[in-house]
Steps between C-alpha positions, in 0.01 A plus 500: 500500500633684777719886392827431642656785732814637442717453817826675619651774538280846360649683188478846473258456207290363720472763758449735324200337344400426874505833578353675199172200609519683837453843403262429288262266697652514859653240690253229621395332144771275466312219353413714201900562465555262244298625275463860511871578551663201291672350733553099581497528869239394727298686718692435836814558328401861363370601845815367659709713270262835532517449878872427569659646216342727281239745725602876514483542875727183569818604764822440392808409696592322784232461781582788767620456862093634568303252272731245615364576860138492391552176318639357819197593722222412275638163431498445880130602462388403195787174372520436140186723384762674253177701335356611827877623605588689161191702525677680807809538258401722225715443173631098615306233369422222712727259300793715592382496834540112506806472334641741753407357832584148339897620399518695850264343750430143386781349596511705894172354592183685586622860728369522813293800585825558757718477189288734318522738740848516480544508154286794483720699786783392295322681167392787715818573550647488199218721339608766781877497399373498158269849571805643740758493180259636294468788751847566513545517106172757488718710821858468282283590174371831690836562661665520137195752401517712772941536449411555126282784585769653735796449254305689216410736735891528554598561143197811524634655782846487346459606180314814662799597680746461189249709285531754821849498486553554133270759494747695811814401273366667192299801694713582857250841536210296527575419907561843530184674360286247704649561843427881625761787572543512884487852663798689527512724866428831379196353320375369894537821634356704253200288531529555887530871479185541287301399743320691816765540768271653827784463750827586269681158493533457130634860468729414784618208272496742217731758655736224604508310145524816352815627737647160370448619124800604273527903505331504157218363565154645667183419633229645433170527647411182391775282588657461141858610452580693179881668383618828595 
């Protein structure tokens, strides 16, 4: 007597045991299935399931505006050879490749190559808008960085100068001891006076400043005044 199959829909039970098989004995012995992993499935069914459902590297989502574009020129090339086309599709399984092009592309007719052509200008350009927003988020992204650097290098700068004004509030002599004493007159032309006058200009300039000197106060030889 003939095992009957179980058909239907796949519990999760049942995956599991399909893929505890697989990593175990690797995908390609499904006629041993039944046995060695318990499970009331045929061969083709178990390798169906691996393939489409259940395989690591399988691609979720919705097929891109890309793979749609491949899918389109290598059924002009290749028609229905689903297999041959999902090997140039990494992650889609040739079953989803079918159902695809049968819910979009059935019901259109076969695309011309002129058709296909345009289609793919049409994706080009789409993938280019697509790159040129993404560029302007990374630019808007860098602007924000580069204001956040010069706002906290704003709040530095003016907490500095409050620091340097407290520190003149509490301490007024502190701008005074750093900026020198300018020369008073007397000091210029005692400095004058002591040095080597050959032709008699500076004691010229000496008589006359000294003529200009209250009565109580005299030169001397050196050009400093002192009380009489």
């Amino acid at each position: 007597m003939e095992e009957e199959w179980r058909k239907g829909a796949w519990t999760a039970e049942e995956d599991r045991l399909l893929v505890e098989y697989v990593k175990l004995h690797g995908d390609g012995k499904w006629n041993a299935v039944a046995t060695l992993a318990g499970l009331k499935r045929n061969g083709k069914s178990c390798r169906l399931r691996w393939v489409n459902y259940l395989r690591p590297d399988l691609k979720r989502g919705r097929i891109t505006p890309y793979e749609e574009s491949v899918i389109l020129q290598l059924h002009a090339r290749w028609g229905n050879r689903w297999s041959t086309i999902a090997r140039s599709l990494p992650g889609r399984t040739d079953n989803e490749i079918k159902n695809y092009w049968r819910t979009h592309f059935k019901k259109k007719g076969k695309p011309t190559f002129r058709n296909s052509e345009k289609l793919r200008a049409r994706l080009l350009k789409r993938q280019q808008l697509q790159q040129q927003q993404q560029r302007r988020q990374q630019d808007e992204i860098g602007m924000k960085k580069i204001a956040s650097l010069f706002y906290e290098n704003g709040n530095k700068l003016s907490t500095f100068d409050e620091s340097s004004h407290e520190l003149l509030q509490t301490n007024p002599r502190v701008e005074e001891e750093v900026l020198p004493e300018a020369p008073n007159d007397l000091s210029i032309w005692e400095g004058l006076w002591g040095m080597d006058d050959p032709h008699g200009y500076i004691s010229t300039n000496r008589a006359i400043y000294q003529h200009t000197l209250p009565s109580h106060l005299v030169l001397n030889s050196f050009g400093t005044s002192f009380h009489v």
